[in-house]
C-alpha positions as CSV (number, residue, x, y, z in Angstrom):
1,X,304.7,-71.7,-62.6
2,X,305.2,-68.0,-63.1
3,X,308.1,-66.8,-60.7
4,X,309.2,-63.5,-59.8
5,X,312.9,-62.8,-59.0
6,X,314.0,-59.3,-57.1
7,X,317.7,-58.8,-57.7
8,X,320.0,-56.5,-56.9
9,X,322.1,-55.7,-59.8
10,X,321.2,-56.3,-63.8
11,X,322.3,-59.1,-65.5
12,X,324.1,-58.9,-68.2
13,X,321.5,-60.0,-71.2
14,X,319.4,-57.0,-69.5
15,X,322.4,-54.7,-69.8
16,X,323.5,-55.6,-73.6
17,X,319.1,-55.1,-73.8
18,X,319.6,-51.8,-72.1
19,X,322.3,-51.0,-74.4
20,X,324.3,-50.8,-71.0
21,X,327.9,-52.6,-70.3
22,X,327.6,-55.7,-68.2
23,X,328.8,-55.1,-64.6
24,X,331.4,-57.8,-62.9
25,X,328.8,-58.5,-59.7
26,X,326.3,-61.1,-59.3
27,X,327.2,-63.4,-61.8
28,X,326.2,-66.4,-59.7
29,X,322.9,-65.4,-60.5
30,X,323.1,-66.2,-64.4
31,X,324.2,-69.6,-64.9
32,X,320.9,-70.4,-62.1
33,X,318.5,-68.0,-63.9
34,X,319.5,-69.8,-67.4
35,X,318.7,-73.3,-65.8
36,X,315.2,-72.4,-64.5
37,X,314.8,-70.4,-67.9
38,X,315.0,-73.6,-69.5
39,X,313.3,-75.7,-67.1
40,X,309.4,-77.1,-68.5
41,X,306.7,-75.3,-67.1
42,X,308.6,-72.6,-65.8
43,X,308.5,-68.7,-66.6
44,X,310.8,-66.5,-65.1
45,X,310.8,-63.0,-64.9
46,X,313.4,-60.8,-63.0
47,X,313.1,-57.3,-61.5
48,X,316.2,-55.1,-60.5
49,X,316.6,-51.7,-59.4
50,X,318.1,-48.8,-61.6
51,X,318.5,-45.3,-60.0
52,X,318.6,-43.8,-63.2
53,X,315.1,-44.7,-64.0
54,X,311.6,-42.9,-62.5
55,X,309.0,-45.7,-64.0
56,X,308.9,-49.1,-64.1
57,X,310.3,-50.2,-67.9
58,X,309.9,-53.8,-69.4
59,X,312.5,-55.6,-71.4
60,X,312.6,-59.0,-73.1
61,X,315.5,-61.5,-73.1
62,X,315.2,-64.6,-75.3
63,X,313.2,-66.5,-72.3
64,X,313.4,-64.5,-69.3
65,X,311.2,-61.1,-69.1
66,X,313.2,-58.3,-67.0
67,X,311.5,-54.9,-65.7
68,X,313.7,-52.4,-64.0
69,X,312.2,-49.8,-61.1
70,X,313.1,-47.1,-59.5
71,X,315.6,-47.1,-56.7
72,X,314.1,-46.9,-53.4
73,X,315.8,-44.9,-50.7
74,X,316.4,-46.6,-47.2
75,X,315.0,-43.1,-45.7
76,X,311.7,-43.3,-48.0
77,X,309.3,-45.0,-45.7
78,X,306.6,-44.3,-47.9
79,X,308.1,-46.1,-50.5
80,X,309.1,-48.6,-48.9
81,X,305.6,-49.3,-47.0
82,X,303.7,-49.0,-50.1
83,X,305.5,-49.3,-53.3
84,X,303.2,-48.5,-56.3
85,X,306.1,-49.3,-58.8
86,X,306.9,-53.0,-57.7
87,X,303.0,-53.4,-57.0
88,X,302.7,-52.7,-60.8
89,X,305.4,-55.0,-61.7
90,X,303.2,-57.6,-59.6
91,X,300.1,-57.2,-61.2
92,X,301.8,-57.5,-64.4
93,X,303.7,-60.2,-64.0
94,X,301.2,-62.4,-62.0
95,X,303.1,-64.8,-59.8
96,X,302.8,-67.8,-57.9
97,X,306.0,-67.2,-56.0
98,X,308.5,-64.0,-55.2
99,X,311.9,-64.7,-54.6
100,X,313.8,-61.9,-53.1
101,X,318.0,-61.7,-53.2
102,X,319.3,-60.5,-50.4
103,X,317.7,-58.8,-47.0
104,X,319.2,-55.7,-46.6
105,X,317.7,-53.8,-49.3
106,X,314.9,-50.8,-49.0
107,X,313.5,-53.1,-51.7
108,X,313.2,-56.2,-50.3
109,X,311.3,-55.0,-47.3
110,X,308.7,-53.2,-49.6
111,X,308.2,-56.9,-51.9
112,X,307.7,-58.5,-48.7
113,X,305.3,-55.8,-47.6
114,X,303.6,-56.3,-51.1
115,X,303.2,-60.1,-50.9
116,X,302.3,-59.6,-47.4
117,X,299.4,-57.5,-48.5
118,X,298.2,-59.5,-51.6
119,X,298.7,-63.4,-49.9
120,X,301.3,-64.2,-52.2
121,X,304.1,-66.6,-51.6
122,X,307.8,-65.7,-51.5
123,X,311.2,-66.0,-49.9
124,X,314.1,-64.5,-49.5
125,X,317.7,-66.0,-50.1
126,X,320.5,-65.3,-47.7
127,X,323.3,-63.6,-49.0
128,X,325.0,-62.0,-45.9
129,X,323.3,-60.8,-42.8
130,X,324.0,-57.3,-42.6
131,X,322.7,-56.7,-38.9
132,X,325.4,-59.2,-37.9
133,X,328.2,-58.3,-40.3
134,X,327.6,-55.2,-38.7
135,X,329.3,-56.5,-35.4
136,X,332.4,-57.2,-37.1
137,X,332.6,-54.2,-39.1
138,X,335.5,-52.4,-37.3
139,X,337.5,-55.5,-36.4
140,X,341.2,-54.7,-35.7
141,X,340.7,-51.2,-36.7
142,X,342.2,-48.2,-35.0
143,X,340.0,-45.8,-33.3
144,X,341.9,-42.6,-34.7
145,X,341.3,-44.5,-38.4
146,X,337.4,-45.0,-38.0
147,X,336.6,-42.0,-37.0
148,X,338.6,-39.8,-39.0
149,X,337.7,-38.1,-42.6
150,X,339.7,-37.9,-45.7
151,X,338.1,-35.5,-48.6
152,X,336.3,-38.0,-50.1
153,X,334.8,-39.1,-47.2
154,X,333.6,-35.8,-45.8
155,X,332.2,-35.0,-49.2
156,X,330.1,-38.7,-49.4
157,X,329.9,-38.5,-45.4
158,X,331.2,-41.9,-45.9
159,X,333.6,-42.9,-42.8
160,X,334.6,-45.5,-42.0
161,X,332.1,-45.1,-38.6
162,X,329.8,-43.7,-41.2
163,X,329.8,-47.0,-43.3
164,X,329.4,-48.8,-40.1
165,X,326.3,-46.5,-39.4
166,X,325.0,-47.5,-42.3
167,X,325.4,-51.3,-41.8
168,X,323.4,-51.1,-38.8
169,X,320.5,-49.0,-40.4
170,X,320.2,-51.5,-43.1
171,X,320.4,-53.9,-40.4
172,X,316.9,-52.9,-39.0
173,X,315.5,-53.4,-42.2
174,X,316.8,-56.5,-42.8
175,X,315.3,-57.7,-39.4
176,X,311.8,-56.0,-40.3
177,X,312.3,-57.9,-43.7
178,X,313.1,-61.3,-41.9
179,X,310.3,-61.2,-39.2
180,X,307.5,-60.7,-42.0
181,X,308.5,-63.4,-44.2
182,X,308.0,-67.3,-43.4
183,X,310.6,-69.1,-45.6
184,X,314.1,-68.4,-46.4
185,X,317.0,-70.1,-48.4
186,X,320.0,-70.7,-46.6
187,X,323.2,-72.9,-47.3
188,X,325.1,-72.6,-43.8
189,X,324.8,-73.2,-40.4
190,X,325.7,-69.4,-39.6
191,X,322.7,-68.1,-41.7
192,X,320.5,-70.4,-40.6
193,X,321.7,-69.8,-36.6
194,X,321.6,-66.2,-37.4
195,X,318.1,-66.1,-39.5
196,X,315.8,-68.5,-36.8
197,X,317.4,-66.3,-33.8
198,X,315.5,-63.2,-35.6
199,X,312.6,-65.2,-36.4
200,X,311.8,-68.7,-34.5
201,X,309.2,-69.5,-36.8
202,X,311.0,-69.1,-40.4
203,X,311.1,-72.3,-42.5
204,X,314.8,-72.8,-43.5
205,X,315.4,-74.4,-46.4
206,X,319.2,-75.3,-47.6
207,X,320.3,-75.1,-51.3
208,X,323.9,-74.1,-52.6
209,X,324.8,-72.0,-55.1
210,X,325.9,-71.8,-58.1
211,X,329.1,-70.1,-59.6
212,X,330.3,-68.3,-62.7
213,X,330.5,-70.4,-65.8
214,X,333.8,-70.0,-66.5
215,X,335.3,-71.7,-63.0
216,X,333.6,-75.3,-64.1
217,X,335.5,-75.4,-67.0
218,X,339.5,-74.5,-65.4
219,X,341.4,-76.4,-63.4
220,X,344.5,-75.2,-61.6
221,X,347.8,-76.8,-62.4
222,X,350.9,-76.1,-60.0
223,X,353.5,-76.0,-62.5
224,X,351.7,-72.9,-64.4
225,X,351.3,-70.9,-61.4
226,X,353.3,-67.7,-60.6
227,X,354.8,-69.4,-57.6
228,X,354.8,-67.9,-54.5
229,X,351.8,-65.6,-55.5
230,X,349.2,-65.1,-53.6
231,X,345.3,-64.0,-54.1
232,X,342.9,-62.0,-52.6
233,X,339.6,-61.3,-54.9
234,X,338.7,-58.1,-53.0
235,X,339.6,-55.9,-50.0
236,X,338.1,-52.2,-50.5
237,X,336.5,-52.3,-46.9
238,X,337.6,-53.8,-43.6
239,X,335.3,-56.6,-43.7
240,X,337.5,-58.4,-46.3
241,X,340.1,-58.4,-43.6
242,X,343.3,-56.4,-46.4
243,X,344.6,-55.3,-43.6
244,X,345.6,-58.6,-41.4
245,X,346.9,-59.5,-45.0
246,X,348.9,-56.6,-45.1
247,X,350.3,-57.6,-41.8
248,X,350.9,-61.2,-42.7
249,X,353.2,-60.4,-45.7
250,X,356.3,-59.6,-43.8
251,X,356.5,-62.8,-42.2
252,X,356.3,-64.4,-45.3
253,X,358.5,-62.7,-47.0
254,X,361.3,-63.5,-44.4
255,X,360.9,-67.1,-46.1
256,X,359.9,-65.9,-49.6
257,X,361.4,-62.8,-50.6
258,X,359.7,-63.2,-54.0
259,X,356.6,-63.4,-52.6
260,X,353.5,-61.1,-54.3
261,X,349.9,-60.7,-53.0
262,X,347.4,-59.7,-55.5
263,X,343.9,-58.1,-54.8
264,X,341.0,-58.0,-57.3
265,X,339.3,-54.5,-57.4
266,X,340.4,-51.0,-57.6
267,X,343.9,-49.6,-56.0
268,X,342.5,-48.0,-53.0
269,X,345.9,-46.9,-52.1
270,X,345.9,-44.5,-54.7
271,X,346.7,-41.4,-53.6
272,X,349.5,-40.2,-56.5
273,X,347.4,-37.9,-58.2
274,X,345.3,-34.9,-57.4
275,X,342.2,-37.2,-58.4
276,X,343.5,-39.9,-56.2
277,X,344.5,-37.4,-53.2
278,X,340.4,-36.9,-53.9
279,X,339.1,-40.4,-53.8
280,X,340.9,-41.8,-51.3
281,X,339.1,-43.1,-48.2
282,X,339.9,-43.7,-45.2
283,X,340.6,-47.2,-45.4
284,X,342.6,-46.7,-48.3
285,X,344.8,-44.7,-46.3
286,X,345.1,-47.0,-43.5
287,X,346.3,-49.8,-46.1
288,X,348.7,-47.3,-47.7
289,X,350.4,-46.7,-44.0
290,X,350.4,-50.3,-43.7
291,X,352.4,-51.6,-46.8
292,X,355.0,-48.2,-46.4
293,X,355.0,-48.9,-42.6
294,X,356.4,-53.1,-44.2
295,X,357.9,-51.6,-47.2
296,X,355.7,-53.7,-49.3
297,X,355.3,-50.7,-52.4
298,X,356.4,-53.4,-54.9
299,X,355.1,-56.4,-53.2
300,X,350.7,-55.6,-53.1
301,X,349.6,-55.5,-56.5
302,X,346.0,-53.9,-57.4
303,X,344.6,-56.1,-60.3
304,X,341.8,-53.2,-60.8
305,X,338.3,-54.4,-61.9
306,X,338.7,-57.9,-63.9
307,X,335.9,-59.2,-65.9
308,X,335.0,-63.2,-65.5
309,X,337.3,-64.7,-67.4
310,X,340.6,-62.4,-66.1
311,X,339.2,-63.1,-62.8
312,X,339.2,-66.6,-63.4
313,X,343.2,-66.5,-65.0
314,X,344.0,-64.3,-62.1
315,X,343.0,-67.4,-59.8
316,X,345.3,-70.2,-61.9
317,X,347.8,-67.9,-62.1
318,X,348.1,-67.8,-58.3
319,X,349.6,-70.3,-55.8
320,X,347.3,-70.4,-52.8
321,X,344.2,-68.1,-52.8
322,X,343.2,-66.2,-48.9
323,X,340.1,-65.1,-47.5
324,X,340.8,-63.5,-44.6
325,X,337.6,-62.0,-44.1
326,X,336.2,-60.9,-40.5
327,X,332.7,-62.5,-41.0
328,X,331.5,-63.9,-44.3
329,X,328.7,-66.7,-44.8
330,X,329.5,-68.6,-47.6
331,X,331.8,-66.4,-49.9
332,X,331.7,-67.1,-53.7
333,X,335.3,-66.0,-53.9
334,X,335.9,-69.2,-51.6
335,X,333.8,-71.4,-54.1
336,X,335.5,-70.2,-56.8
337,X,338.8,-71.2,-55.4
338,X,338.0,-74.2,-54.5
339,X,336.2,-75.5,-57.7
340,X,339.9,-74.5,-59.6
341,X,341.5,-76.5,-57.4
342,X,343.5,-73.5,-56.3
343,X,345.1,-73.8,-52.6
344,X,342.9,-72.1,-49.9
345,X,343.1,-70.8,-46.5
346,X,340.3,-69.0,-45.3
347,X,339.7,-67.7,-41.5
348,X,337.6,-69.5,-39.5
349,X,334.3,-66.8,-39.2
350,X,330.6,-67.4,-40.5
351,X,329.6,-70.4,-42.9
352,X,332.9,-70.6,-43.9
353,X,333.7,-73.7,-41.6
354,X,330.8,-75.6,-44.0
355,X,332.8,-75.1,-46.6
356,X,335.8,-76.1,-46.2
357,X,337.5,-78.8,-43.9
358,X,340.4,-77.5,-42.3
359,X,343.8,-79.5,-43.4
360,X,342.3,-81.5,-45.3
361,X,340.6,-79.0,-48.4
362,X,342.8,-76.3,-46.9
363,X,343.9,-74.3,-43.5
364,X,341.4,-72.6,-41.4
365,X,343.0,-69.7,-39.0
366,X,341.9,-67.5,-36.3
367,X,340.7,-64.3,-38.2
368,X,342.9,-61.9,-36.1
369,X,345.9,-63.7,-36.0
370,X,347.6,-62.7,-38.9
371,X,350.6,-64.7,-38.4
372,X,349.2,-67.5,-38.5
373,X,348.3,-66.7,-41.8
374,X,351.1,-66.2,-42.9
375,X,352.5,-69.7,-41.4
376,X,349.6,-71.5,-43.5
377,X,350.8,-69.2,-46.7
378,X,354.3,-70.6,-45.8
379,X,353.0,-74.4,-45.3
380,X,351.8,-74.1,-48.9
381,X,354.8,-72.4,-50.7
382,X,356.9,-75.2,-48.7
383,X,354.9,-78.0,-49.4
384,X,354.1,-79.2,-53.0
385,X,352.0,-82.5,-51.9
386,X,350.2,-80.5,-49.2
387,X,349.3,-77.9,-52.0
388,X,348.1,-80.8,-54.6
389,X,346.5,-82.3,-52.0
390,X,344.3,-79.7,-51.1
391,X,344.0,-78.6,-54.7
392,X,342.3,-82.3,-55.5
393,X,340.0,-82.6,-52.2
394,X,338.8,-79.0,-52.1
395,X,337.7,-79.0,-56.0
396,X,336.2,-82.4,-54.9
397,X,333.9,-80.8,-52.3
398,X,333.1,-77.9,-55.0
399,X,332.0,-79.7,-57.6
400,X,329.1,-81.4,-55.3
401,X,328.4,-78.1,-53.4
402,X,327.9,-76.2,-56.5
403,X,326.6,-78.5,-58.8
404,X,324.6,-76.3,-61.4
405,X,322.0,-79.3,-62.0
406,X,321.3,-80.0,-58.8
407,X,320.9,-76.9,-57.1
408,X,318.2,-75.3,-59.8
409,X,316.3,-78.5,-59.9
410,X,316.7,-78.2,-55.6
411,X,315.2,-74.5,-55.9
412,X,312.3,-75.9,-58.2
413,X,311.9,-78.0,-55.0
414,X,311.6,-75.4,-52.8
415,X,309.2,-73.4,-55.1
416,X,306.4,-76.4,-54.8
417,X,307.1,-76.7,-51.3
418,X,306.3,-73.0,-50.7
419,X,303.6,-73.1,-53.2
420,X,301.9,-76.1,-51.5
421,X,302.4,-74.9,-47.8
């Protein structure tokens, strides 16, 4: 069976091929792409966009083939419509089945425009729904802050209401993307709610995903922990919800002075340099008011961009790990957590309710109500048997939902399935 992957980022054997350094995003996608690599009867090629590039360029990994193509626009609609470079990559690589990563791309539109065209099977996997994400964008968020423009955002036009803009226009799309296509992978009850109210007659078909190599092989232990600590993997936009953390840390600090939050990523607070007085956004401001607003300056610590295995010591190294997101589906972050065995609390929003039980693998919360996120942060720092409890069952519920084994030899599944409709 020769299958065709579109995928949003490089991996990294294509990078080190492209002489390139590997980037810290989509790394879920390796340890699958490996499995089906290896899998009899299988041949798996991958395709990715790279903006530097004008022409569609081949490269070969040990047993996956990779071509990059050009970027495609979202206001190109000739590209999109009729795509010559991913039409070449097609008739080159000759396959039974296309399966597309994510719906919000200008790419992913034009593959299913291409497949549509030529009669060949594909089907998208869910990652988020961007026309729905798009609802909850600005959740919590002052007016005077989403409309407002720092210098980096006037020179990107890049708002915060800009951003949202943009959400919504990849929205359409997505939805064009979604209505053209019959079969879709999903692992939640949110994306697959949210996918057959676009389309009534998509096939939905349920797989989990895998995660990052190193988090099967680490397991959180209490007494190694900083204690007290607390983890967020990302929160450079409001949909990561930094700012109800922000506003949660002064109530538990009354009970833990010690008390630290961590965020994976960039400072976007930085604003102590000309450069930074540059880059900041808006966002970045907002946070900034917030933790001088709490006097937080020594409590919020920016980890900056950590390869897999520092994010991975960045996760044992905490004591309860929070996703305080304003809509998600079914966050790897979460997954990641949870297959550690470090202590979660997540809010209640999307797929995440499929993922976790609440007080039993961890503590579910309203996603606006900050404090009691911080009560369930408090619970955990209180209560060592309630941490080690929810440590054990939570990395018990990973361990079956992303089971590497299983879910490749599940998508093989799929791909006869589709192949046979």
């Amino acid at each position: 069976m020769n299958v065709l992957w579109i995928i949003n980022v490089p991996t990294p054997e294509v990078s080190t091929i492209m002489k390139e350094k590997p980037i810290p995003f989509g790394g879920w996608l390796v340890n699958l792409s490996k499995l089906l690599s290896e899998t009899k009867g299988i041949h798996l090629t991958i395709a990715f966009p790279k903006k530097t590039s004008s022409c569609v360029e081949k490269f070969q990994g040990s047993r996956i083939s990779y071509y990059s193509f050009p970027y495609i626009d979202l206001k190109n609609q000739r590209m999109i419509q009729n795509n010559t470079h991913l039409s070449e990559i097609v008739k080159k690589s000759k396959p039974e089945i296309v399966h597309i990563f994510g719906t919000e791309y200008a790419h992913t539109l034009s593959m299913v425009n291409i497949c549509k065209k030529s009669n060949i099977k594909n089907i998208i996997s869910i990652q988020g729904l961007v026309s729905i994400y798009s609802n909850h964008y600005m959740a919590s968020i002052p007016p005077y802050v989403q409309y407002r423009f720092t210098f980096r955002d006037l020179l990107k036009r890049d708002n915060l209401n800009q951003q949202h803009l943009k959400f919504v226009k990849r929205g359409k799309l997505e939805i064009q993307s979604l209505k053209n296509i019959n079969h879709v992978i999903g692992r939640t009850t949110w994306d697959r709610a949210c996918t057959t109210q676009i389309n009534s007659n998509i096939v939905y078909h349920h797989c989990n995903e895998n995660l990052r190599d190193s988090f099967y092989s680490n397991v959180w232990i209490l007494d190694r922990c900083e204690r007290n600590s607390i983890f967020m993997s990302q929160g450079s936009y409001p949909i990561k919800g930094l700012h109800f953390m922000i506003k949660a840390m002064p109530i538990v600090l009354e009970r833990y002075p010690d008390a630290k939050l961590y965020i994976g990523g960039a400072d976007i607070t930085n604003d102590d340099t000309i450069k930074g007085k540059v880059k900041i956004s808006s966002y970045g401001k907002y946070i900034k008011k917030l933790i001088n607003r709490n006097k937080l300056q020594n409590k919020v610590i920016f980890t900056g961009i950590l390869t897999e295995e520092e994010m991975c010591e960045r996760y044992l190294k905490s004591n309860v790990f929070v996703c305080p997101s304003t809509i998600e589906n079914s966050p790897n972050s979460l997954g990641e957590a949870m297959i550690l065995g470090v202590p979660c609390i997540a809010s209640a929003v999307g797929g995440i309710m499929d993922l976790l039980e609440n007080k039993k693998e961890g503590a579910l919360y309203q996603s606006d109500a900050f404090y009691m996120l911080a009560h369930y942060i408090c619970e955990i720092f209180d209560d060592e048997s309630l941490a080690l409890m929810y440590s054990q069952n939570a990395r018990s519920r990973a361990l079956k939902t992303h089971d590497r084994e299983l879910n490749a030899k599940r998508i093989v599944e799929i791909y006869h399935d589709v192949i046979k409709e």
